[in-house]
C-alpha positions in Angstrom: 90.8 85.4 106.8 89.7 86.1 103.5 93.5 88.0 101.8 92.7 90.1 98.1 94.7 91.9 96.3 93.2 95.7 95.6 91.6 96.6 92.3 92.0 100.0 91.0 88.9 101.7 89.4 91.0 101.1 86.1 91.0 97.0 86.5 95.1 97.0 87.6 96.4 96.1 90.7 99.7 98.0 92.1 100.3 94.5 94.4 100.4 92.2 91.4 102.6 94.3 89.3 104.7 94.3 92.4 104.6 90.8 92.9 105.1 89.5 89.1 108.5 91.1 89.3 109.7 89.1 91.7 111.9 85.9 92.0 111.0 82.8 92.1 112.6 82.3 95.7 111.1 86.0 97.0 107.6 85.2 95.5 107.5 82.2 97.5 108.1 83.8 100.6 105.9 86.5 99.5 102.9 83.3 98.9 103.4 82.1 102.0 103.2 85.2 103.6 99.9 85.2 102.1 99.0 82.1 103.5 100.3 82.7 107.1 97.8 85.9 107.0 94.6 83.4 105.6 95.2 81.0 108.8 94.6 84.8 110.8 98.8 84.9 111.2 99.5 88.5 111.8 102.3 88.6 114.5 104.6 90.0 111.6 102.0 93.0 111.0 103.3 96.5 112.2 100.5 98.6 112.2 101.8 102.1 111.4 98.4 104.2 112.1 95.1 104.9 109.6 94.5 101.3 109.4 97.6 100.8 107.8 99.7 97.6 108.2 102.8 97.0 107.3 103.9 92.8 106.7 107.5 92.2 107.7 109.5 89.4 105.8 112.9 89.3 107.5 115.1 88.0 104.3 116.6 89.3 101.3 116.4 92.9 101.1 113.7 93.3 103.8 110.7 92.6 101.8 107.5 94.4 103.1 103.6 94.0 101.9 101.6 97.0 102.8 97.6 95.9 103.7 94.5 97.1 105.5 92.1 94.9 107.4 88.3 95.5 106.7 86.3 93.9 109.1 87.4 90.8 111.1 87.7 88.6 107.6 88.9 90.6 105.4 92.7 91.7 104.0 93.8 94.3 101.2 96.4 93.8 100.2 98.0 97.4 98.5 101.6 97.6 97.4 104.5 95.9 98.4 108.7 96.6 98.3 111.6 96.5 100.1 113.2 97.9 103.3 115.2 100.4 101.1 111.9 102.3 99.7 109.8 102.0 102.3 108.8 105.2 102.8 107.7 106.0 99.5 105.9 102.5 99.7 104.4 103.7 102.5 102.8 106.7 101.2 102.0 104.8 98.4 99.7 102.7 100.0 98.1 105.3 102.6 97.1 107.0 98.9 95.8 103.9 97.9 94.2 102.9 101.2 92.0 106.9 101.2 91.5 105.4 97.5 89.8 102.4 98.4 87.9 103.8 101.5 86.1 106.9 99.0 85.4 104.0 96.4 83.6 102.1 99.8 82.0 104.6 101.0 80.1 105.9 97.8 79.6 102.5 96.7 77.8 102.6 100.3 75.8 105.9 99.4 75.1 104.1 95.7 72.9 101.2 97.6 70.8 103.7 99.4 
């Protein structure tokens, strides 16, 4: 599984801003989060409906990483947070995720 991190039309990315505020200790289980999801580990994916996934890490404060898969190789990676804002996150990413699908799809309509 290929895992990236999603680029906004303005070059930032709402994951890595996310992510750089984070402990040492929470960014590492955060990275190997990552990894467990490149070796095509999703048993701690939720999906919560419009191709929206939800990755569960069961320490701290509940951390959570909101993705999409595109394909069979392929993870976005959107937002992530915590157990106590997850419903904003949430929405968050499902605006982000309609984001990235309108960018797709005209890129699609560009190349024809």
């Amino acid at each position: 599984m290929i895992v990236q991190e999603y680029i906004r039309e303005d070059g930032s990315s709402p994951f890595r801003s996310w992510f750089d505020d984070l402990d040492s200790q929470a960014s590492a289980k955060v990275a190997t989060a990552i990894v467990r999801m490149e070796l095509g580990n999703l048993s701690n994916v939720k999906w919560i409906g419009g191709g929206l996934g939800e990755y569960r890490i069961d320490w701290g404060p509940g951390y959570r990483l909101y993705l999409a898969q595109d394909g069979d190789e392929l993870i976005i990676l959107f937002v992530g947070g915590t157990k106590k804002r997850q419903q904003s996150d949430i929405d968050r990413a499902g605006g982000l995720l309609s984001e990235y699908k309108a960018r797709k799809a005209a890129a699609r309509k560009d190349r024809k």
